[in-house]
N, C-alpha and C positions, 0 to 999 in steps of 0.2 A: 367740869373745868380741868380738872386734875389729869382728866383722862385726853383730853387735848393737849395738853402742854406735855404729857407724856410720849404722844405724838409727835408731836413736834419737836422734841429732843430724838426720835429716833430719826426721822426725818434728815436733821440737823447734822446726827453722827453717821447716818449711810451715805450723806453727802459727801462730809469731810474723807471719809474711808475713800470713795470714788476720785475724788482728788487727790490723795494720798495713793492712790493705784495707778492712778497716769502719770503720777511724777515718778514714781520707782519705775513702770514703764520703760520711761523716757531713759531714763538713768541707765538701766540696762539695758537699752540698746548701744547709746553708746561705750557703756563698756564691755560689749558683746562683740561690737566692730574692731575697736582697740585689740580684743581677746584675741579674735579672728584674722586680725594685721600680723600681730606677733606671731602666733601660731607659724603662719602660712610662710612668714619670713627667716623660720630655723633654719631649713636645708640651705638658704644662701647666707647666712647668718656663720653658719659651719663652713659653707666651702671657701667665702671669704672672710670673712670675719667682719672688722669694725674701717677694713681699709674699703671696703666699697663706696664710702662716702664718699673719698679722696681718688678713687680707681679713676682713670681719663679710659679707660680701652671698654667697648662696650659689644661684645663679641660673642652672641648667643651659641653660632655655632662651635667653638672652640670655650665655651662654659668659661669666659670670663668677663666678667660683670664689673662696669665703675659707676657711679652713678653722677659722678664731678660735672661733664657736661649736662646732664639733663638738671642738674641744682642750678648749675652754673646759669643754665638757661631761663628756668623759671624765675630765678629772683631778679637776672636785668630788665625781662619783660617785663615784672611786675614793678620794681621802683620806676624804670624810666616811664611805664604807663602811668603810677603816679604821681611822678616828676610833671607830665606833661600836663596834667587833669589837674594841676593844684590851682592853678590861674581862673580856668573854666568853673572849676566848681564852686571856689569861693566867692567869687563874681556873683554866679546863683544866689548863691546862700545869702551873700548878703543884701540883697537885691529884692529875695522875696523875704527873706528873716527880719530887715530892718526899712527902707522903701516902701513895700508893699506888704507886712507882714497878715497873720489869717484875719488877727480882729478889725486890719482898715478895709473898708470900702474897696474891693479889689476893680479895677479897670479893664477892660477887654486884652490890652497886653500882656499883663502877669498872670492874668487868668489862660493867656495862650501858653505863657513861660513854665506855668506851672503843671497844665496839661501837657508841655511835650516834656517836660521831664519825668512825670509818671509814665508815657507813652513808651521814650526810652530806655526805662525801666524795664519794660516788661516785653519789650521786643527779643525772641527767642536768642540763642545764642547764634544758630545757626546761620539765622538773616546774616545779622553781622559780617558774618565768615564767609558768607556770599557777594556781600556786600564790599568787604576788603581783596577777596579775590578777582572782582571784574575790574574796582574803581582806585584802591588805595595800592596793589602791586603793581598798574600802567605809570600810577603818578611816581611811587617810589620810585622805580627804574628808570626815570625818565632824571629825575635828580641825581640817582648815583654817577649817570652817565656824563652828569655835567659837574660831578663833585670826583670824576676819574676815580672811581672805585667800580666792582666787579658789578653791573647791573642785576644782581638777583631778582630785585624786585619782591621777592619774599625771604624773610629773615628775621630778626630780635624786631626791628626798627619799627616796620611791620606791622609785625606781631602786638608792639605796645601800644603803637596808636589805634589799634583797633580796643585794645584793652581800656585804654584810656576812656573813648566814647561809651564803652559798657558802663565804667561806673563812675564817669561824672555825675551821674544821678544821683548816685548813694549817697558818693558824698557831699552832695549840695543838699541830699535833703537831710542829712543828719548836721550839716553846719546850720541850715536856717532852722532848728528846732534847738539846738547848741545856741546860737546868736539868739533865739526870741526868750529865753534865762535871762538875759543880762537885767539886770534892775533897772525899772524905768527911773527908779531915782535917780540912779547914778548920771542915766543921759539927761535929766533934765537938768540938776546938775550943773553938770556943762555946757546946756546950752542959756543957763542965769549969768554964768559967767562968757558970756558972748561967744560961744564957739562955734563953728559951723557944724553942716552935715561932715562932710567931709573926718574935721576934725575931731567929734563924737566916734564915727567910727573908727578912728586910727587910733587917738589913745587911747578912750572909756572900752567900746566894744569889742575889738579885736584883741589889746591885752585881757581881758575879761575872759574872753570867750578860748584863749588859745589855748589852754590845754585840751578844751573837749572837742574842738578842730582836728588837733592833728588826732586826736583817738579817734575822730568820724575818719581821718582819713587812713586810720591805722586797720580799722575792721574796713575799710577798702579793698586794701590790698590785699586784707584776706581774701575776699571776692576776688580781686587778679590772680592770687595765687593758684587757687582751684580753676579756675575757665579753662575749656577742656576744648572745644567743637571749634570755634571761631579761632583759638590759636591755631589748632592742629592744621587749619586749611588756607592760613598766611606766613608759617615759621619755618619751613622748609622741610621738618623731619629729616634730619641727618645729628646721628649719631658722635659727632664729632664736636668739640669742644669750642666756643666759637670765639673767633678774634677779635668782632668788632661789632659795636651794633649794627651794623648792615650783613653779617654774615647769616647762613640760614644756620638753624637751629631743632633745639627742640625743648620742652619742658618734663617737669613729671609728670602730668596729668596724659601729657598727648602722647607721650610715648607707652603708658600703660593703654589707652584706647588703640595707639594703632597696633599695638604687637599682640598685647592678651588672647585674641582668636590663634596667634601663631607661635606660642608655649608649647612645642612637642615636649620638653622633657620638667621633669621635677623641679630642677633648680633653677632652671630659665622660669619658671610661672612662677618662682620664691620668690625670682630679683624683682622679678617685678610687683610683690603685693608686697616685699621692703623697700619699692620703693613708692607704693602707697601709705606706708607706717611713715615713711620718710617726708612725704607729704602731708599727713594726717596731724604728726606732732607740730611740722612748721604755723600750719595754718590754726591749729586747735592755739596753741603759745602766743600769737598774733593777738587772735582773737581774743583770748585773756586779759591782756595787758589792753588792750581798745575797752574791751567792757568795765574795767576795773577803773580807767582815768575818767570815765563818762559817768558812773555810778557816782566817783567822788566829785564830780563838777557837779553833781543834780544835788548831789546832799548840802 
């Protein structure tokens, strides 16, 4: 007996040890990436300093580096893709979250709604990017030219709405798991006190649920922030600082994919893995602040 439960205690601790090893693991990787960001971003760290963030001129061959436009560019595409996705998503969310949530009797509708948003989840990036390049830059152009601005047809605009369809998914499905928290007390509740569908969800569930909303929509953006493939082949790639959301553009993600192979020198491969550090902390800080509002709405 003795000698079984003796077992079973080693059992027990070479387990925990094995879980204890994949989480330092983990740990160390990302602080090996981090290590390896800063590292690689001294030589442009030295030739420009801390004004590269603020730099507009972006000039490999004459080794001057800004990284203003390509900031400038990720962050419009990612709120406006946000902006655009918040109508779409919440719609979902609260549609399969409170409507049709997992424990009712699901219908062949929601059962479709809920299959194409996994669907659209996991469709590659680069469909997308194919996708906006034959059908979303004809249709854009086709509106600039009747709203008299310069027809690019690809640009920020673009760019978001493609970003947009990426992660309505996300975040519909982090609102309807946000929305299915709410306390069935609370909506029955109100509906003792005669209130409709309608108006459960507009005062009880949606003030309930808003903080961990906008954090599902907060780790969103993280996901816009990073998309790489499907911008790079609807945002124009021009290094120039853009005027307007119809103008082309570029981000940080797409301008490290397209240049990286074309680093002849030191400090041109610098700027550009500062400006994957530059990248790394936006979306790491994002994601923070998303996971941190979502932990305290669960507790």
């Amino acid at each position: 007996m003795m000698n079984h439960i003796a077992g079973v205690d080693r059992k027990d601790w070479l387990f925990r040890k094995i879980l204890w090893i994949g989480g330092l693991v983990i740990l160390c990787l990302v602080l090996g990436i981090l290590l390896t960001l800063v590292v690689g971003s001294i030589p442009s760290l030295r030739a420009t300093g801390i004004r590269f963030l603020w730099g507009k001129t972006w000039n490999p061959v004459n080794e001057v580096f800004g990284a203003l436009p390509f900031l400038t560019g990720t962050l419009l595409t990612s709120f406006l893709a946000l902006f655009i996705s918040i109508p779409f998503s919440l719609s979902i969310a609260i549609f399969l979250g409170e409507y049709f949530p997992p424990a009712r009797k699901r219908n062949r509708f929601s059962h479709l709604v809920r299959e194409a948003v996994e669907l659209i989840a996991g469709i590659p990036s680069v469909i997308y990017g194919f996708w906006g390049l034959f059908v979303l830059v004809p249709a854009v152009r086709q509106l600039e030219m009747k709203w008299h601005v310069l027809p690019y047809g690809v640009g920020i605009f673009t760019a978001s709405l493609v970003l947009a369809i990426m992660i309505i998914p996300y975040a519909a499905s982090l609102g309807r798991e946000i929305i299915s928290l709410v306390p069935q007390d609370l909506k029955e509740a109100a509906y003792s006190l005669g209130a409709t569908r309608w108006e459960v969800i507009r005062h009880v569930v949606l003030p309930y649920a808003r903080s961990g909303i906008f954090a599902g929509l907060l780790l969103s953006l993280g996901r816009a922030l990073g998309e790489t493939m499907a911008v790079t082949m609807v945002i124009g790639n021009t290094s120039e600082l853009p005027t307007s959301i119809f103008s082309p553009g570029n981000t940080l993600a797409s301008v490290i994919a397209n240049e990286f192979t074309e680093a002849a020198n030191r400090v041109y491969l610098s700027a550009l893995i500062e400006l994957g550090l530059v990248l790394f902390v936006v979306t790491t800080c994002i994601h923070l602040i998303g996971k941190t509002i979502v932990q305290r709405f669960s507790a």
